[in-house]
N, C-alpha and C positions, 0 to 999 in steps of 0.2 A: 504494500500500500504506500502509495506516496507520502513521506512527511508533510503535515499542515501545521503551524503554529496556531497557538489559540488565538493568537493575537491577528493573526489574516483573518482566519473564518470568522471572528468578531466583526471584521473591518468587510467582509464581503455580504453578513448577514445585514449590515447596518446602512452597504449599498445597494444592497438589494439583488445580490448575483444568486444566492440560494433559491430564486424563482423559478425552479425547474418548467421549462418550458420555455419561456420566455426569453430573449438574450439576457444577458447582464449589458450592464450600460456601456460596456467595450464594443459588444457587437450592436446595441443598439442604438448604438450613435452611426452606424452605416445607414439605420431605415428609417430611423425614426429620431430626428434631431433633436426633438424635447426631450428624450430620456426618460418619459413614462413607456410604460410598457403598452401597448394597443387594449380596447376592451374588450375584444375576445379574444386574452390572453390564457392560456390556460393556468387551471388553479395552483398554488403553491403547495410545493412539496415536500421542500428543505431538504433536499439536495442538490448539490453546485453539479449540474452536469460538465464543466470542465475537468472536474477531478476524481468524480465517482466511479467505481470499479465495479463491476461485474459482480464479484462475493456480497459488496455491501448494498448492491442494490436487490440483491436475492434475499440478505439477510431480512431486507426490508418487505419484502414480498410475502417470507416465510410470517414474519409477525404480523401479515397483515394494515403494513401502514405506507403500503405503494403500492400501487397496481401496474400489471402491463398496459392497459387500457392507458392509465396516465401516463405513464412514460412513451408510449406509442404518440399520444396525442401533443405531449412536450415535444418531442423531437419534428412531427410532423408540421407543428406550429413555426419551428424555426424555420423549417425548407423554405413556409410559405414566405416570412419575413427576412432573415440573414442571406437565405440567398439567393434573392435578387442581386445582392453584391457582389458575392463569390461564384458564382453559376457554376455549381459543381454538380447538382443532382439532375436529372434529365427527364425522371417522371416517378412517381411514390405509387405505391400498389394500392388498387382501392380495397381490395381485401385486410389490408394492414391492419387493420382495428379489428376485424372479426377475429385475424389470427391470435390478435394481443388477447381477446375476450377467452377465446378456447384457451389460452394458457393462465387466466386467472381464474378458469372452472378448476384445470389442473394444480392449481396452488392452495385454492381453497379447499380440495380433496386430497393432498397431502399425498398426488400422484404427480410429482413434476419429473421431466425427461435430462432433465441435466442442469448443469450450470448457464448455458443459453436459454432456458427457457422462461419466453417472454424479454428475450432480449432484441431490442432494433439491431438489423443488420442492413447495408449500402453493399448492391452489388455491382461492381465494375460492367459497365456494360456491352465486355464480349464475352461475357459469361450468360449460357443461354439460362431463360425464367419464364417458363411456363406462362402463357396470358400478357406478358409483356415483351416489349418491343425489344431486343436485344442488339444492337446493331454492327457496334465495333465502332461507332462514329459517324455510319456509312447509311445513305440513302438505299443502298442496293440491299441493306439488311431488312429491309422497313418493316417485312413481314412477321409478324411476332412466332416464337417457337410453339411446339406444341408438347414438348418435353422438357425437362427440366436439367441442365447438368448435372452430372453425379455428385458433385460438391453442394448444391443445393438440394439438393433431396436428403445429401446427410445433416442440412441447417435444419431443413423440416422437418426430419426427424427428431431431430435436438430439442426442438420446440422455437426455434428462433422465429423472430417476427420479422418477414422480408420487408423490407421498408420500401425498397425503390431502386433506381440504377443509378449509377452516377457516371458521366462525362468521361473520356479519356482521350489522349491524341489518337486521333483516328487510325483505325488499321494498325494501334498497338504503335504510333511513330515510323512503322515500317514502310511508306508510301512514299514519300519524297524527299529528294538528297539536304532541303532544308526544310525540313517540319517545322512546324511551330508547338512545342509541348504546349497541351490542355486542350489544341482547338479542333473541333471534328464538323462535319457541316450538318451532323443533328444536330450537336450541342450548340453550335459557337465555342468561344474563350471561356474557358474555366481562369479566374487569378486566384492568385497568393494572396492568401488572408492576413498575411503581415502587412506586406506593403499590396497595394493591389493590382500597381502597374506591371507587377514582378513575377516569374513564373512560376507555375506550379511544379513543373518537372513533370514526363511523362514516364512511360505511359497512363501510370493508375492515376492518373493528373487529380481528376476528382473524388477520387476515394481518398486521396491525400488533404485536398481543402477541404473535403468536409467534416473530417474529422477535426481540423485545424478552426474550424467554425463551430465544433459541436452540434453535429445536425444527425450523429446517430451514434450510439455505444461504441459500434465495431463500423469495420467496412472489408470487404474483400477486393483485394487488387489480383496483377497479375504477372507474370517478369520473364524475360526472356534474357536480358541483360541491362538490371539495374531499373524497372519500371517499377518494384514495388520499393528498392531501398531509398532509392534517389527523390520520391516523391513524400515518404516519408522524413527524409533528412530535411528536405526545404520547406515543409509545412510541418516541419516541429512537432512529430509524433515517431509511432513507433511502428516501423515494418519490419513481418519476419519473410523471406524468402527460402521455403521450407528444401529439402534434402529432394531432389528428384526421385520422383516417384512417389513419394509420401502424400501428396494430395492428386488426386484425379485430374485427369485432364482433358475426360469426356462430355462434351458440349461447352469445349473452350475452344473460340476463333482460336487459330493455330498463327505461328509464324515459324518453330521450330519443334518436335517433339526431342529433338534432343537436348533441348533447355528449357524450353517453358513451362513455369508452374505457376498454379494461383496459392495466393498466400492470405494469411489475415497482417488488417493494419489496427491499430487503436494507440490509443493516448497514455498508454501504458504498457510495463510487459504483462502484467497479470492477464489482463485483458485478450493479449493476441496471442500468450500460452496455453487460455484455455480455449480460444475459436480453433486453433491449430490442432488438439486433439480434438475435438471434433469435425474437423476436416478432414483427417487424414483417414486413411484406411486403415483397420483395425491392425492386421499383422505389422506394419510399417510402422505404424503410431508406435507398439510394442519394440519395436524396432530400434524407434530411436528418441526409447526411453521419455515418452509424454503421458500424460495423466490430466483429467479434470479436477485435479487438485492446483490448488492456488503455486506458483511457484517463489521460492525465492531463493538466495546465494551467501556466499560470505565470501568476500573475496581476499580475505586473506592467506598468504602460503598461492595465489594464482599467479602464472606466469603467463605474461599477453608480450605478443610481439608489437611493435610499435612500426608502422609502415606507413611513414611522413607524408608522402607524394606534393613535395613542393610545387609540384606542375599546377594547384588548385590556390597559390599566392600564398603571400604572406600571412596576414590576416587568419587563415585559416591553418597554417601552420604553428602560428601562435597558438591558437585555441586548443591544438593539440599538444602543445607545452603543456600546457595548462592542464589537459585531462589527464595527461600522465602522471603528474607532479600531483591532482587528488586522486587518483587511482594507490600511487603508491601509499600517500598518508594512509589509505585502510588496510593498507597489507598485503597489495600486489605488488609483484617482481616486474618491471617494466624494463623489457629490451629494444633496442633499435635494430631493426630487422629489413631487408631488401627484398623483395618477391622473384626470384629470376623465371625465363621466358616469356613475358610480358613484350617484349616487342616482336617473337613469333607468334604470341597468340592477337595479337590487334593486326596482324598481315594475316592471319588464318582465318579468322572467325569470322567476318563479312561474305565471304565467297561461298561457305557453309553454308551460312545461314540464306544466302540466295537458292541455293538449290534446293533446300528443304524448303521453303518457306513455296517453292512450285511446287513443291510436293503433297504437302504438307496444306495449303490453303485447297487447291483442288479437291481432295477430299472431302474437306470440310465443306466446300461449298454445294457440292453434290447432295449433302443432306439436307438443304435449306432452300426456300424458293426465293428465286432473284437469279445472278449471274451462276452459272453451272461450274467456271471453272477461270483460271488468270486472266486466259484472254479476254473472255465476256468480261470480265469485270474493267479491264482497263477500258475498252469502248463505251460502257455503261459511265464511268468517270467524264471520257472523254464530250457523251450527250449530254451532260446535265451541270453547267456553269455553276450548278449552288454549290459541288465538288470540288471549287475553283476561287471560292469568296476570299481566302484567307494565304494560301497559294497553292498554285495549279501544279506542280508539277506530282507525276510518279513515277520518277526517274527508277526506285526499286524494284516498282512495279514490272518496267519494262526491261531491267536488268536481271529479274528472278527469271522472267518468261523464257529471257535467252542464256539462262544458265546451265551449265552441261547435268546432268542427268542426278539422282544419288546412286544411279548403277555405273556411273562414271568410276574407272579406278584412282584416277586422280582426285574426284572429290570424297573416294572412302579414304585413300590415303592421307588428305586434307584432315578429316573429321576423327580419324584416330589419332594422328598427331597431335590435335588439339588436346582429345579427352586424354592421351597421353600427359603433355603439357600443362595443363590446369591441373590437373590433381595432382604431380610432380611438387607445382610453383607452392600450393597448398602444405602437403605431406613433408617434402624435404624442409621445408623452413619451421616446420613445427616440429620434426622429430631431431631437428638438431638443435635447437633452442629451448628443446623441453617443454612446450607452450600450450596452454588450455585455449587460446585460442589470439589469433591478429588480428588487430586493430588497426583502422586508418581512419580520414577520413570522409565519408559519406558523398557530401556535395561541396560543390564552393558555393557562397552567395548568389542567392538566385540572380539570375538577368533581366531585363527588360523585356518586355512581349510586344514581340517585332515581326509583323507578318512576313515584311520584305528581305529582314536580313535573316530570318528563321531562329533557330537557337544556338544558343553562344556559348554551348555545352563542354568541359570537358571534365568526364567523371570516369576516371579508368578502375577505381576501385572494387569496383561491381564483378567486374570481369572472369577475375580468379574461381570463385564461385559459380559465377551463375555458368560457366566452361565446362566447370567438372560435376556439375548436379550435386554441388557442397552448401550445405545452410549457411546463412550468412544475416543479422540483426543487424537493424539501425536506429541507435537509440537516441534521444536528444543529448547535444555533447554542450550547448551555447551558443550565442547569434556573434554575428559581425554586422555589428549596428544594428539595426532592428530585422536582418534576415538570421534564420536559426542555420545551425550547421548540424548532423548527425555526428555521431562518431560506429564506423561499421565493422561490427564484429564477426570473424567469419571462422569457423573448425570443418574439423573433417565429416568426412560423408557418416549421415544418420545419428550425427551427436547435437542433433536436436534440442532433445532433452537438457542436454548440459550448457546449449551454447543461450537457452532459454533462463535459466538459473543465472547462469555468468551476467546476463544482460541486466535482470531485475540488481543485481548488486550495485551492476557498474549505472543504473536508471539510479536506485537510492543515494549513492553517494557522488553524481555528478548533479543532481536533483534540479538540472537545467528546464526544467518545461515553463514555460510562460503564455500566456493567452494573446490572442494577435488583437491588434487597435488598428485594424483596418484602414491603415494608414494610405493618403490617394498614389503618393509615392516618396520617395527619398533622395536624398544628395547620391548620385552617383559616384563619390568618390569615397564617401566613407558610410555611406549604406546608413546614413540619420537623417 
């Protein structure tokens, strides 16, 4: 549980943030200038949905002094109000309240299904949902599915309350040689809730703001390389990108089977340790040691590698001074550490990922009505200018089409190189370091959101990991001026469980999270 002094929560009840539902006056000074709350706000609850967790709002359930219902109706109050500013959600389920209702029959019969139940969840929207629209950002998706992905079915099972979809760069980022992270041509612009000129980071772009807005408990994203950590480091929360294979990947738009996982995001580790076992698939969860029990760590006697990547400035190098200097005060061994093959695998991994990503999307599309297959889909782009509002090109598009085969021997030789390579960069720097796990990190300070010049991205962190189907956390590390920075922790394949514990320690004791002031924008030179 996050530390709270008395002396805040005095200071938030007396400004009026414990108004479950309703912004606190950070976020509602985006909608609402005066700083009362609207009249059909919903009722108070007394708790701060910025820092509430998953156990204490079950505990609250279990006594009977919170309902799903309510909490369904808080969070669904803010979509309609906070994000207008942020446009991170794309459309809420009108069943959401019924579901919330059948989980407070189950609370009041002292039959509840887990620690999800009756919890709001945000699903990334190329993750398919039954009844709603799922698109990938994409007009060509428009037609809603009629099944449900496997990760969603085990939410429903769970008892989770499906809330809604939220925004992502369109086609997962994978469309053209300059994306613009957040923007898709269902959504439009998703911004950063910090600053708001600034970006979200893609792909989960929206499941990132909204939790940085407080608009649902959890949120699921999705990552192929770096789309659930990277959007969690600049919206100042917590994403896990789970151990390949460990969460399902069926009825998730594709770009790569050989990397791509959906992961849970939230505003804490508690939070996305226990969405995480209940995503994963039973044997695998066992696997790699998870439990719906609350997690935590002590990170004393831990040794973490320290892997600087000055390529993301200064500013953020400092930050990471910093994290290690309070890391070590609680009793971690902190080393300075190199990653090697990092410039074979950023020559390798694009070419891969083109030829899977023909492979690999064709599939997918065969199951869904709209384009059959890449090349429909590029012509389908090329009729319909609203594909075009923010910018036109699908330069990937057209380079997947013409990429040699995966029956090609030079792209199997390609693709075991890498898996070679990344789990090597990974394995050898921690078996000779002694190391529970390495640390860098995350993001640099978000950028400006610039249709024309695209994104001004360089996050190579990610890489290592999401190469060799290694978990990999990004937890809040501290801002450079009012944009936040992660700090991302990565271990070996299916140590899960452990790299979950390590995080809540290293979350406790850097205890960075602060709430965004939705500020219109910042000095570009010192980010205030």
């Amino acid at each position: 549980m996050r530390k709270r002094s008395v002396a805040t929560l005095i200071t938030a009840v007396l400004a009026g943030s414990l108004l479950t539902g309703a912004p606190s006056p950070r976020a509602e000074a985006a909608t609402s200038p005066g700083g009362a709350p609207p009249a059909d706000a919903p009722q108070r609850l007394g708790v701060d949905l910025d820092t509430v967790t998953i156990p204490e709002l079950q505990a609250r359930m279990k006594k009977g002094s919170l309902t799903s219902t309510a909490l369904t109706n808080a969070y669904l109050w803010r979509i309609k109000t906070v994000d207008r500013t942020v446009n991170s959600v794309l459309r809420t389920d009108p069943t959401a309240r019924r579901q919330a209702a059948a989980s407070d029959y189950r609370h009041r019969k002292g039959k509840t299904l887990g620690p999800l139940d009756g919890i709001p969840v945000l699903i990334k929207d190329n993750v398919q949902t039954r009844g709603l629209a799922s698109t990938a950002g994409s007009l060509a998706l428009a037609e809603p599915p009629t099944v449900d992905a496997a990760l969603v079915t085990r939410l429903r099972k769970a008892g989770a309350v499906i809330l809604g979809k939220t925004n992502l760069s369109e086609w997962a980022n994978f469309r053209a040689a300059k994306p613009t992270s957040g923007w898709s041509a269902v959504g439009g612009q998703t911004h950063n809730p910090y600053v708001l000129d600034r970006s979200p980071c893609g792909s989960s772009a929206g499941s990132g703001a909204a939790l940085a807005a407080s608009l649902s408990q959890v949120t699921i994203g999705s990552e192929t390389d770096g789309s659930i950590v990277c959007p969690a480091g600049m919206n100042g929360v917590v994403g896990h990108k789970p151990s390949l294979g460990l969460v399902s990947g069926d009825g998730v738009v594709p770009i790569s089977v050989e990397q791509d996982t959906a992961g849970p995001m939230a505003r804490n580790v508690i939070d996305t340790a226990l969405t995480l076992a209940v995503l994963s698939e039973e044997g695998a969860a066992r696997r790699a040691g998870l439990s719906t029990r609350p997690v935590s760590g002590d990170l004393h006697g831990k040794r973490i590698g320290l892997w600087r990547l000055p390529v993301l400035g200064a500013d953020v190098d400092a930050l990471m001074t910093r994290t290690a200097r309070k890391l070590r005060a609680a009793g971690a061994e902190v080393v300075e550490v190199e990653l090697p093959y990092q410039d074979r695998l950023a020559e390798l991994e694009f070419p891969a990922l083109l030829s899977e990503f023909h492979r690999d999307i064709d599939a997918y599309l065969a199951t869904r009505k709209g384009p059959q297959n890449l090349a429909e889909l590029i012509e389908f782009n090329r009729a319909h200018p609203e594909e075009q509002t923010c910018f036109a090109g699908q330069e990937l598009f057209e380079q997947a089409l013409a990429a040699p085969p995966t029956s090609d021997p030079a792209y199997k030789a390609a693709r075991a190189e890498l898996n070679d390579l990344s789990r090597r960069s990974i394995d050898e720097t921690m078996a000779k370091h002694r190391l529970d796990a390495i640390a860098a990190p995350t993001n640099p300070p978000a950028w400006t959101i610039d249709c024309a010049r695209g994104d001004n991205d360089v996050v190579p962190s990610s890489t290592p990991a999401a190469v060799s189907g290694y978990p990999s956390l990004s937890v809040p590390a501290g801002s450079v001026g009012e944009l936040p920075v992660g700090v991302l922790l990565t271990a070996g394949n299916f140590q899960d469980g452990k790299l979950l514990k390590l995080g809540a320690a290293v979350e406790d004791r850097l205890d960075a999270w602060r709430a965004p002031r939705y500020l219109r924008t910042v000095d570009p030179k010192t980010h205030r």
